[in-house]
C-alpha positions in Angstrom: 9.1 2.9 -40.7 12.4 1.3 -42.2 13.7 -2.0 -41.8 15.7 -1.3 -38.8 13.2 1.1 -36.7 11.1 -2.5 -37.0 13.7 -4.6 -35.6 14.1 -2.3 -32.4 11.0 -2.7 -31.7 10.2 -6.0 -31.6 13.6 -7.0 -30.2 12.6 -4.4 -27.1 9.2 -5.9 -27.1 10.7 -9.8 -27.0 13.2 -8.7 -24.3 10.6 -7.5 -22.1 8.0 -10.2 -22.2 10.3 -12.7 -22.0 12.6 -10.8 -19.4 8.9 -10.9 -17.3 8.2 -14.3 -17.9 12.1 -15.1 -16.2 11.4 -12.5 -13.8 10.2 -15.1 -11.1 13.6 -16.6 -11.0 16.0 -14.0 -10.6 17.2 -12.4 -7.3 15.3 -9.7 -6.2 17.1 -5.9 -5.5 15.4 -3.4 -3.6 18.1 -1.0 -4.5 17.3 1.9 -7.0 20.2 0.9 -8.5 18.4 -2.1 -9.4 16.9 -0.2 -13.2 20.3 -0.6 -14.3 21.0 0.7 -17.9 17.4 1.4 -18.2 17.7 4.2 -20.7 18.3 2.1 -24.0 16.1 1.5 -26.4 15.7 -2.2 -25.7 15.1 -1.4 -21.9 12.3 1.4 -22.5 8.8 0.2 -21.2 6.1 1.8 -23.7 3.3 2.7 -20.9 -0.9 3.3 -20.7 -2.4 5.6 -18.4 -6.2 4.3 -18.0 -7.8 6.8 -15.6 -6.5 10.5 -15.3 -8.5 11.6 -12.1 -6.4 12.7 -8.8 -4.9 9.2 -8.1 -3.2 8.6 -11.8 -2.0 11.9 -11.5 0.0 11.0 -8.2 1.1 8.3 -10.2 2.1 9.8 -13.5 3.9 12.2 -11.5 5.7 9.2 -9.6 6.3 7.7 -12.9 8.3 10.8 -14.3 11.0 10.3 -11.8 11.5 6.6 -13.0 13.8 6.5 -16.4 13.0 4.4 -19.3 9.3 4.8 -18.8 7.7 6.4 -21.9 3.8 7.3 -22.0 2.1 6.4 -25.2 -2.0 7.0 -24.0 -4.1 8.3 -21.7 -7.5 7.3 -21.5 -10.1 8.7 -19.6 -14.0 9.7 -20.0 -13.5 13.3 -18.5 -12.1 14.4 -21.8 -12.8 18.1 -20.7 -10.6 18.4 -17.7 -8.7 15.0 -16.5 -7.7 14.1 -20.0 -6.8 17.3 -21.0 -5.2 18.4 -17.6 -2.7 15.0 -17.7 -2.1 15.1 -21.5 -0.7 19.2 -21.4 1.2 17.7 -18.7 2.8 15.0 -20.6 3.6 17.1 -23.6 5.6 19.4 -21.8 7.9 16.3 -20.7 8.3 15.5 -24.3 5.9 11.9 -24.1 4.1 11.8 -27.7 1.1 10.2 -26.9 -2.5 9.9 -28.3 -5.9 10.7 -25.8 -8.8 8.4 -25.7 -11.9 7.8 -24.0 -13.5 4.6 -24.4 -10.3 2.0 -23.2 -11.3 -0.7 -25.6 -10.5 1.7 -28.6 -6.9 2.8 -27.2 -6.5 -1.2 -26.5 -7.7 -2.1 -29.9 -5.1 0.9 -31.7 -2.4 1.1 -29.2 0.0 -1.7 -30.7 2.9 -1.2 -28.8 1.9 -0.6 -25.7 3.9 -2.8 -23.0 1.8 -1.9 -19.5 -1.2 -0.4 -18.2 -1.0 1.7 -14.8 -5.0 1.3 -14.0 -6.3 4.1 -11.3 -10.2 4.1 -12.5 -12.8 3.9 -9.8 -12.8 0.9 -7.9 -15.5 -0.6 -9.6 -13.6 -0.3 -12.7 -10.7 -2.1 -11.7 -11.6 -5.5 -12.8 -12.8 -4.9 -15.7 -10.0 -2.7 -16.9 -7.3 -4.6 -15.6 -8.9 -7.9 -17.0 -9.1 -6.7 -20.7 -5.6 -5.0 -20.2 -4.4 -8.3 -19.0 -5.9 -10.0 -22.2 -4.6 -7.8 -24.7 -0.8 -9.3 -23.8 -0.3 -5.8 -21.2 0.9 -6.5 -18.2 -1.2 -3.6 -15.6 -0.2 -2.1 -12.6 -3.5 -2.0 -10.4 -4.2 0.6 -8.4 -5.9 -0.3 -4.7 -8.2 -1.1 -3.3 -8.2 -4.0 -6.3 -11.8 -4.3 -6.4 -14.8 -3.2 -4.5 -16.3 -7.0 -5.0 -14.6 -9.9 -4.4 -15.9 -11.9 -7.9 -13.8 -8.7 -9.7 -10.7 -9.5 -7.4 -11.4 -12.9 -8.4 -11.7 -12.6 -11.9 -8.3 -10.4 -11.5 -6.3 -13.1 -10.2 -7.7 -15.6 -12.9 -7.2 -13.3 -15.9 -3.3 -12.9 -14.4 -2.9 -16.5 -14.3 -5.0 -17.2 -17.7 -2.3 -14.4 -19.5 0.9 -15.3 -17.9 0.9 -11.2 -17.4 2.3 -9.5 -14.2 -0.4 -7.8 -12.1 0.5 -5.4 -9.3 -1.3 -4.1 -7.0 -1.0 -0.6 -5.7 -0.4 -1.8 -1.9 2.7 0.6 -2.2 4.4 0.1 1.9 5.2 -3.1 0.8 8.0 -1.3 -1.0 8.4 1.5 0.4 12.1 0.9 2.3 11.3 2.0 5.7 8.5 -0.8 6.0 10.8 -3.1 4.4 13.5 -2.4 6.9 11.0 -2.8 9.7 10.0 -6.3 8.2 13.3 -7.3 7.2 15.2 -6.4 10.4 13.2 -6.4 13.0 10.3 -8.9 12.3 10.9 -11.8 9.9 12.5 -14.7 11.6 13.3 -12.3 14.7 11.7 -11.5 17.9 12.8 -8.4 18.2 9.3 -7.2 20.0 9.1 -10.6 21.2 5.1 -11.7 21.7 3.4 -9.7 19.4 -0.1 -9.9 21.0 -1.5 -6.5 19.8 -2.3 -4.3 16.6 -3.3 -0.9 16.3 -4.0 1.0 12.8 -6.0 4.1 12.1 -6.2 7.0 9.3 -7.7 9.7 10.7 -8.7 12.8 8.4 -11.0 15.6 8.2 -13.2 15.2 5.2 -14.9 18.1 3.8 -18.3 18.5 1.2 -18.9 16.8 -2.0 -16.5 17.4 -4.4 -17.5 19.8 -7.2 -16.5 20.4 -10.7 -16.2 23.7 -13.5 -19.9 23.7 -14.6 -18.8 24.4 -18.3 -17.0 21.1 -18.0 -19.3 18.5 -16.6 -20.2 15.4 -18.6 -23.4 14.9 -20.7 -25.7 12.3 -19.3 -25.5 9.8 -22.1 -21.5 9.2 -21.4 -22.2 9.2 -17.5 -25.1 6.4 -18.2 -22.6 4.5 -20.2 -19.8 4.4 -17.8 -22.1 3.5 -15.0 -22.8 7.0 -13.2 -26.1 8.3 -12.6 -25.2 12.2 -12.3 -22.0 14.5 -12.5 -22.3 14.3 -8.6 -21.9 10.6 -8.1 -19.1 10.8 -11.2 -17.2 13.3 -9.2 -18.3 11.1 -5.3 -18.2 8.0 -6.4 -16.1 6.6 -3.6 -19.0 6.9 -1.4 -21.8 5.4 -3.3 -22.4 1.8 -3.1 -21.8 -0.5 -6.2 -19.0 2.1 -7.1 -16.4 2.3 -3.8 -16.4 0.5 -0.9 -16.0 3.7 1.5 -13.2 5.1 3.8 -12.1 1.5 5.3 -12.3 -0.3 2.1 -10.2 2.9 0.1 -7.8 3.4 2.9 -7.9 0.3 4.9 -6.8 -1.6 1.9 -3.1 -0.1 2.3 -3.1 -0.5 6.5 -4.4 -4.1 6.8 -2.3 -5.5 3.9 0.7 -4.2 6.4 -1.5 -6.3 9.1 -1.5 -9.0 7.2 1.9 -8.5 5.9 3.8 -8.2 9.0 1.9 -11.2 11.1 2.3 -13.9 8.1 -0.3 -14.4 8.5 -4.7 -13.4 7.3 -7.4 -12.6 9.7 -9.6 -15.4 11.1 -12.1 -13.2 12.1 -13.7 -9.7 12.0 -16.5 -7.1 14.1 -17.2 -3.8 13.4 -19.0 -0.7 14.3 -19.9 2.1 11.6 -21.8 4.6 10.8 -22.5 7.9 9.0 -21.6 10.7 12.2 -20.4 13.3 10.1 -21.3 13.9 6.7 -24.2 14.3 4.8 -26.0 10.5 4.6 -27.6 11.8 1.2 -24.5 12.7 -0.6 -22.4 9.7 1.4 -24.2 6.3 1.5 -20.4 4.4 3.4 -19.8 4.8 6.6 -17.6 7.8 7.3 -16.8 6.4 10.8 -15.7 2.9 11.4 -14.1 0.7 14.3 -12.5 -3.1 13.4 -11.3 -6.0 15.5 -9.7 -8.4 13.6 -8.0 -11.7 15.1 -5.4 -13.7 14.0 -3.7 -16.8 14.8 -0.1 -16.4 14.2 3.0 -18.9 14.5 3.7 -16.9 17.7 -0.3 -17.4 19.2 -3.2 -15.3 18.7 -3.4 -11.5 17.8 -5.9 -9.2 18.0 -5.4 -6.0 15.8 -8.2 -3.0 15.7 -8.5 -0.5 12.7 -10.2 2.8 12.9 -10.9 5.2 10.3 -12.4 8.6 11.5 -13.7 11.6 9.0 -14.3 14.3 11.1 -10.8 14.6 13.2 -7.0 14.1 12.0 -5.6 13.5 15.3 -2.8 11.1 15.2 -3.0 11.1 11.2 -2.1 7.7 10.2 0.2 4.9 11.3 0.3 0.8 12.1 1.8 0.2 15.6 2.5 -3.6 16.4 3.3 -4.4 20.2 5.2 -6.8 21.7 6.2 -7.9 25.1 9.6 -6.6 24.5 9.0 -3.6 22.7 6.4 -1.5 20.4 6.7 -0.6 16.4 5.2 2.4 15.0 5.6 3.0 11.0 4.1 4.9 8.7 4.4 6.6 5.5 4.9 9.7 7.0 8.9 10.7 7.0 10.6 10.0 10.7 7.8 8.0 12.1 9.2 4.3 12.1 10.1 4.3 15.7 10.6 1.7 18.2 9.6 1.9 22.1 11.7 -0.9 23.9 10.1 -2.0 26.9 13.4 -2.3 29.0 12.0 -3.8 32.5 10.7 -7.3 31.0 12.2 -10.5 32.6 13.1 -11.4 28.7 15.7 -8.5 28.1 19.3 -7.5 29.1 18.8 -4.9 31.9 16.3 -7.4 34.0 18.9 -10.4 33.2 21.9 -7.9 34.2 20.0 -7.1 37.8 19.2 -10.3 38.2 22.9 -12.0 37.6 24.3 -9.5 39.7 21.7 -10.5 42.5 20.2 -6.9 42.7 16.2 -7.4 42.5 15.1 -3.7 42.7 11.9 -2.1 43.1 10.6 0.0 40.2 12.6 3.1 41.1 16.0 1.3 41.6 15.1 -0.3 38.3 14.1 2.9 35.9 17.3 4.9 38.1 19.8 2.3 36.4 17.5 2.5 33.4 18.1 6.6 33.1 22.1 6.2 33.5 22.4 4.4 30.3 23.3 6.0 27.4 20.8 6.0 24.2 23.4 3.6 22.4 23.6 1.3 25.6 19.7 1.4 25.3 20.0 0.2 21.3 22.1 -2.4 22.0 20.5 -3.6 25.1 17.8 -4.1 22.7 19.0 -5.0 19.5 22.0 -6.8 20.3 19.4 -10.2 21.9 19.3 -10.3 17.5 22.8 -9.5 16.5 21.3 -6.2 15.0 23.3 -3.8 13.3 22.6 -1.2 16.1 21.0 1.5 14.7 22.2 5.4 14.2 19.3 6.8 17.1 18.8 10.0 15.9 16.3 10.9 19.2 15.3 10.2 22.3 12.7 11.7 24.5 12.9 12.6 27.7 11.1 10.3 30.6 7.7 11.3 31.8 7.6 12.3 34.9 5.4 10.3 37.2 5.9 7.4 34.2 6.8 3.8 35.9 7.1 1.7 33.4 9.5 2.7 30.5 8.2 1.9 27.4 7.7 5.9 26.2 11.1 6.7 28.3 12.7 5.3 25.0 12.4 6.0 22.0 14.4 4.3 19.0 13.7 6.7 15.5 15.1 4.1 12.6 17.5 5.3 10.2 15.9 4.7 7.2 14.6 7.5 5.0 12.8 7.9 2.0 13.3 10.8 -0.1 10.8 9.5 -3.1 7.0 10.0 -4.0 5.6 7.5 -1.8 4.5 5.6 -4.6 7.2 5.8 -6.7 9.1 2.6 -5.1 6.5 0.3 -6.0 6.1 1.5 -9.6 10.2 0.7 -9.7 9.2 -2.5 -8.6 6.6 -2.7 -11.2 8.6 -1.8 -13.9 11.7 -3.8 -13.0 9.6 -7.0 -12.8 9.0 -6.6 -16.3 12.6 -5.8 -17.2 13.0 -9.2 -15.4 15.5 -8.1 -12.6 12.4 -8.5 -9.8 9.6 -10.1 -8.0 6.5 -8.2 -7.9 6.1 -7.1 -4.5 2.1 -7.3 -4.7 0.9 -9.9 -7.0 -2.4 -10.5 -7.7 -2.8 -13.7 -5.2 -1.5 -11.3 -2.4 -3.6 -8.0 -3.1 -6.7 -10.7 -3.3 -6.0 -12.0 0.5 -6.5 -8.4 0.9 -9.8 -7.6 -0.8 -11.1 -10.4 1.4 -10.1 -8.7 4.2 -11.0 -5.6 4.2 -14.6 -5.8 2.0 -15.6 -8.1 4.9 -15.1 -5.2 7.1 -18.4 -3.7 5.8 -20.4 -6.9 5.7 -20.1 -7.1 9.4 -21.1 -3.7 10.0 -24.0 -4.4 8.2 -24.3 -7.9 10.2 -23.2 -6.5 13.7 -21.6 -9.2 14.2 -18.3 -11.3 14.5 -17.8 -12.6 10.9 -15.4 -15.6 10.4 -12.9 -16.6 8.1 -12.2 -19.9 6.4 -8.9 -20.8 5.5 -9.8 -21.2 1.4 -11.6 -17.7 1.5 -8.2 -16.4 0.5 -7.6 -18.5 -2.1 -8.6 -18.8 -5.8 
């Protein structure tokens, strides 16, 4: 390497540890067009992939659509099939890289490495992320953060300790229809109004155990060493206690951080019912059915949200639905489902203040007659325009139900906000621009710990059948 080649490098390396370390005060730009120039030399971010199973394949593919990012490792035990599988993939996008196993070796080698995207099993995260953290990296994180709170904990210390940027992989929080939802319709505004209810569920149909090639499964002396007592735990170990935390705890993470997220607000209490309805209690020590009721005391009063996660049937897929005395938000990952259902008869909007100006106190009828003359805009604006909203383009509306009184179904507002990108690949931007310096992360590691201490507490009071409280400094470290 000449003279020159060694100046690049550590003038990129300076610009992007110290572009991170400014980071914190520069404006913040959701807009793709945020990465800017990102395809010099001095803007290239030299990445880690520490765990090549399903979930750092999702990302490594959402990491391919992002320029300037440039794979240097992968790292991952199965040497056989995960390693193998993501490192072909790699080489056919032209990303020289070297393979390791043990992630201590490829931190101890790996000299110019500027971040680490972590997706190991949960029980891994804290102590991957923590060395990563310690070795001047700065790690994206992939959720749930921990499946203890002392490894969230040690996280969040090891982030502060290394002046490094830790994201966690709660990826709606930016993802730009949740953004709009939060942005427009619930910081500062009352655009529901009273928010006094919650609902969240992922429902799925899980099948067997998962499996594996039987001339590629791991020798008992690596499985011991990396925690596992078999090939079938190895290949299962989200449902094994001391490795996962189980349905709630995997998927729950992402749906009560948007709780949590939307209310301002954490939980001051939680109860829950679970148990194993489904599958095989052998082969799946959590709970593959569970039912939550959290409370929270928000600015506006008290909230109660419920969470359920099923196993056995998909209906209603997933979603978060937040309703409010003028109207009810559904949003979800899931393209063309951020909707909103005004609730027009409510002495707090513009068609009960019209009737009642005009001195015409109807019935019900008269009421949802007047209702079904208006035109979808005159509904938008009738219910944005309390706000001074941009009204929105309504792309749908359906039709009333028969029989229906009250209207809040008759209505329906589909947002105008689309996202045409891997569902995590907004979130990695984010990631990577905070290092660049042009952003705020959008998860640090103080936020995706107020969310570890939600959700694991969701199990404890299964286990308790009981209401468990919360204390105010739980959420802190």
């Amino acid at each position: 390497m000449d003279g020159q080649e060694t100046r690049e490098k550590i003038n990129r390396r300076n610009f992007l540890h110290s572009a991170a370390a400014a980071g914190a005060g520069l404006a913040f730009s959701r807009s793709p067009s945020a990465q800017g120039n990102c395809g010099k030399k001095t803007d290239d971010i030299n990445v880690a992939l520490l765990g090549a199973g399903s979930q750092g394949h999702v990302l490594l593919n959402a990491c391919r659509r992002i320029p300037g990012i440039r794979f240097k490792a992968v790292c991952d035990i199965w040497t056989a099939f995960n390693q193998k599988r993501v490192s072909r993939m790699l080489k056919a996008y032209h990303h020289e890289h070297n393979t390791y196993t043990d992630y201590r070796e490829m931190l101890d080698r790996e000299k110019d490495l500027d971040a680490v995207i972590v997706a190991t099993p949960d029980f891994w995260h804290s102590p991957h992320t923590v060395a990563c953290l310690e070795a001047g990296l700065h790690v994206y994180c992939e959720t749930a953060m921990s499946n203890t709170i002392e490894g969230a904990w040690k996280m969040v210390k090891a982030a502060r300790r290394t002046g490094k940027l830790l994201q966690i992989g709660c990826q709606r929080r930016s993802n730009p229809r949740y953004l709009y939802c939060y942005d427009k319709l619930l910081k500062g505004r009352k655009v529901l109004g009273r928010i006094a209810a919650v609902l969240g569920q992922w429902n799925r149909v899980v099948g067997g155990p998962m499996g594996w090639p039987r001339n590629a499964s791991l020798d008992r002396a690596t499985l011991e060493r990396y925690g596992y007592e078999s090939m079938a735990q190895f290949r299962n170990w989200r449902w094994y206690r001391g490795l996962g935390g189980g349905p709630v705890v995997d998927l729950g993470s992402h749906q009560i951080d948007v709780f949590n997220w939307f209310l301002g607000a954490n939980p001051s209490s939680v109860m829950a019912s679970g148990n194993t309805s489904h599958l095989d209690k052998k082969t799946h020590q959590w709970y593959d059915t569970v039912m939550a009721v959290y409370e929270y005391e928000t600015d506006q009063g008290p909230v109660s949200a419920y969470y359920q996660i099923l196993s056995s049937n998909r209906d209603g897929g997933y979603f978060e639905k937040f309703m409010g005395d003028r109207g009810t938000l559904e949003v979800s990952e899931v393209a063309n489902r951020a909707m909103v259902f005004p609730e027009l008869i409510n002495p707090g909007n513009k068609v009960w203040a019209r009737c009642v100006k005009e001195g015409c106190l109807v019935g019900p009828d008269e009421m949802m007659k007047m209702i079904e003359e208006l035109t979808v805009e005159q509904v938008a604006r009738l219910f944005f325009v309390a706000e001074s909203l941009p009204i929105p383009q309504i792309h749908n509306v359906r039709n009333p139900v028969k029989g229906t009184i009250w209207p809040a179904n008759r209505r329906v507002l589909t947002l105008p906000v689309e996202m045409n990108k891997p569902y995590h690949q907004p979130h990695l931007e984010n990631f990577f621009d905070a290092i660049r310096g042009r952003a705020q992360l959008n998860c640090p590691a103080e936020v995706g710990y107020e969310t570890a201490v939600a959700v694991l507490k969701v199990n404890e009071a299964v286990a308790a059948a009981r209401k468990l409280s919360f204390e105010p400094e739980d959420f802190k470290v």
